[in-house]
N, C-alpha and C positions, 0 to 999 in steps of 0.2 A: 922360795918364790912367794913374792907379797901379792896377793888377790885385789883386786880393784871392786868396790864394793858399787854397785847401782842403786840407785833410789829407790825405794818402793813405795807404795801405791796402793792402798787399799779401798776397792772400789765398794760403796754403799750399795746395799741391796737396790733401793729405791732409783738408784742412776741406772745399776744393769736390767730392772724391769723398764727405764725407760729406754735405756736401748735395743732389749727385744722387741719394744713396740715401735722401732725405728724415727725414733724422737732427735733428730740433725742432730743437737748440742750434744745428746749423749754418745752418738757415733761417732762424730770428728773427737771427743774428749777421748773417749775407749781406745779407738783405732789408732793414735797418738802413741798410746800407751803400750798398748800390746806391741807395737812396731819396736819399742823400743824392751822391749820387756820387763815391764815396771809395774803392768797392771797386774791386781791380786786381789781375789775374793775370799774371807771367811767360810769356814764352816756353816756358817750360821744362815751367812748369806747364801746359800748352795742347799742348805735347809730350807730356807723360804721360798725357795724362787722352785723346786720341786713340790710343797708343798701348794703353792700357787695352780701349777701345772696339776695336780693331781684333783685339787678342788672342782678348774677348768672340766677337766674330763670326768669324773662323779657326772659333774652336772649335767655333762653334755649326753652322757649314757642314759643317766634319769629320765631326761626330754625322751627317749626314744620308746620309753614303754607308758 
C-alpha cells in the first residue's frame, strides 16, 4: 500500500503568538492549515510560546504582593 504524503507546514513561533492574540492574517493562515492538517510547530516553538506564558504569570503574581 503506497501512502500519499501531505505537505507540511511549519508554523514560526512569531505567527502562532500572533494568532493567540487574534491577529485576522494569522487566523485565516492557521485555521487554513489545521483544517487541512499540514500545520506543525517545533519544539522549540512550544518552548517559547510556554516560556512566554510563564513570564506572563511570574509577573502577574509579582503585582499581587
Amino acid at each position: 500500500m503506497i501512502r500519499e504524503e501531505k505537505p507540511s507546514i511549519l508554523i514560526d513561533t512569531d505567527v502562532a503568538i500572533d494568532f493567540l492574540r487574534g491577529k485576522e492574517y494569522a487566523k485565516k493562515l492557521l485555521e487554513g492549515l489545521w483544517e487541512k492538517d499540514t500545520a506543525h510547530i517545533s519544539i522549540l516553538s512550544v518552548y517559547e510560546l510556554f516560556a512566554i506564558v510563564q513570564e506572563f504569570f511570574c509577573k502577574k503574581v509579582l503585582n499581587l504582593f
